[in-house]
C-alpha positions as CSV (number, residue, x, y, z in Angstrom):
1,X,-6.6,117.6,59.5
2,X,-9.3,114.8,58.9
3,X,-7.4,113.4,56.1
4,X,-4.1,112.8,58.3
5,X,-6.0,110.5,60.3
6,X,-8.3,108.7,57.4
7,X,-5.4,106.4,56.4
8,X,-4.4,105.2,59.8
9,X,-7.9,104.5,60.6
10,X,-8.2,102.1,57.9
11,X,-5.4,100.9,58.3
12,X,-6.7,99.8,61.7
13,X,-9.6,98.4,59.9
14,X,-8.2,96.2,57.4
15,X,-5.8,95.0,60.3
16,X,-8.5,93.8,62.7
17,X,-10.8,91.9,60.1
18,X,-7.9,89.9,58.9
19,X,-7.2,89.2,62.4
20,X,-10.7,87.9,62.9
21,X,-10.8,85.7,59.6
22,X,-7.7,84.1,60.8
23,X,-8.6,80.4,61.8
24,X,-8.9,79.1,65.8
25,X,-9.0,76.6,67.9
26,X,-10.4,75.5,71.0
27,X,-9.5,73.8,74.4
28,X,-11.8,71.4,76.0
29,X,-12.2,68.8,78.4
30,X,-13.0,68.0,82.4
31,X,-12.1,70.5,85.1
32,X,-13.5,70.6,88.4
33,X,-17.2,72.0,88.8
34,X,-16.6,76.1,88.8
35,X,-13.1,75.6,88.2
36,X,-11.6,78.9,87.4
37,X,-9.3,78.1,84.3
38,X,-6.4,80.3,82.8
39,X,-4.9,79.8,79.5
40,X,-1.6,81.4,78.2
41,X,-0.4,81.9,75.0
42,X,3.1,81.2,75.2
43,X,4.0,83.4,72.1
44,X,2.4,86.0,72.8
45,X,1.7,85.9,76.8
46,X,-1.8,86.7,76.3
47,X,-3.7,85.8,79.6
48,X,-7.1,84.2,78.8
49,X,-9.8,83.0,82.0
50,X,-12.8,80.7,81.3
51,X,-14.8,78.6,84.0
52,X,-15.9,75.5,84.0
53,X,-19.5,73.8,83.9
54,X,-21.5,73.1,87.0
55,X,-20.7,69.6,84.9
56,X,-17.2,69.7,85.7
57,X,-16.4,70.0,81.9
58,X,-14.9,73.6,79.8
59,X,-14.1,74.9,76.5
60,X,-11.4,77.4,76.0
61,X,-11.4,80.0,73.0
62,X,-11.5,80.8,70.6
63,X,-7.7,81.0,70.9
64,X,-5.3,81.8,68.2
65,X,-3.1,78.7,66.5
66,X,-0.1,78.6,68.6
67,X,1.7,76.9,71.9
68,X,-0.2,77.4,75.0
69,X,0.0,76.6,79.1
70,X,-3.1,75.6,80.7
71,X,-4.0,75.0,84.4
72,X,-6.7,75.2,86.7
73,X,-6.8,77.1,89.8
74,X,-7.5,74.6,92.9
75,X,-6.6,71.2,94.0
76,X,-5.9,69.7,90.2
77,X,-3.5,72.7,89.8
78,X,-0.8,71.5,87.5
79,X,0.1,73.1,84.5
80,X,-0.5,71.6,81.2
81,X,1.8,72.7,78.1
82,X,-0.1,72.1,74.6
83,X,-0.3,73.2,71.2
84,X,-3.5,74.8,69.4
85,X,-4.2,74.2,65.9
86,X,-6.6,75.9,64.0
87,X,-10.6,73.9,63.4
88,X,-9.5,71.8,66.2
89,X,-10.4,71.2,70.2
90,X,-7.1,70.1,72.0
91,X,-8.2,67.7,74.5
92,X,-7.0,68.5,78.1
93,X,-8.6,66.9,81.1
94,X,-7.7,69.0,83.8
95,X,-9.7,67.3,86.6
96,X,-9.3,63.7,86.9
97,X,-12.8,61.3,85.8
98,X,-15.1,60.8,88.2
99,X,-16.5,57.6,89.0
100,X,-19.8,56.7,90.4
């Protein structure tokens, strides 16, 4: 009975490391201060939550290459539509700058 399942666990195994070579990206930029942030993969609707800095600023990943929305939850709440490519940070100020 072991052997039935020995090929579907490596099958399982080979599957997830080439999932985890595959190349990411990032999202980054300004948010507000604690801003909770979600980011969804629009090919795959994969739900993703990050926060950002006491700074006001965030990075989001690593995400897979692919079209995503963006927003922050709060007053700056619009939703950003963008595109992820892999060894890259898209640049997405969701907050707008603060000046002194």
């Amino acid at each position: 009975m072991k052997n039935v399942y020995l090929p579907l666990m490596i099958a399982i195994l080979v599957s997830n490391v080439a999932l985890a070579n595959q190349p990411t990206g990032y999202i980054a930029g300004a948010a507000d201060p604690g801003a909770q942030i979600v980011v969804i993969n629009d090919d795959t609707s994969a739900v993703s939550g990050f926060v950002a800095t006491a700074k006001g600023t965030y990075r989001a990943g690593p995400l897979q290459p692919g079209r995503y929305s963006i927003v922050e939850a709060g007053e700056h709440h619009a939703t950003r539509h963008l595109r992820v490519e892999a060894n890259r940070d898209a640049a997405v100020d969701l907050a707008p700058s603060h000046s002194p």
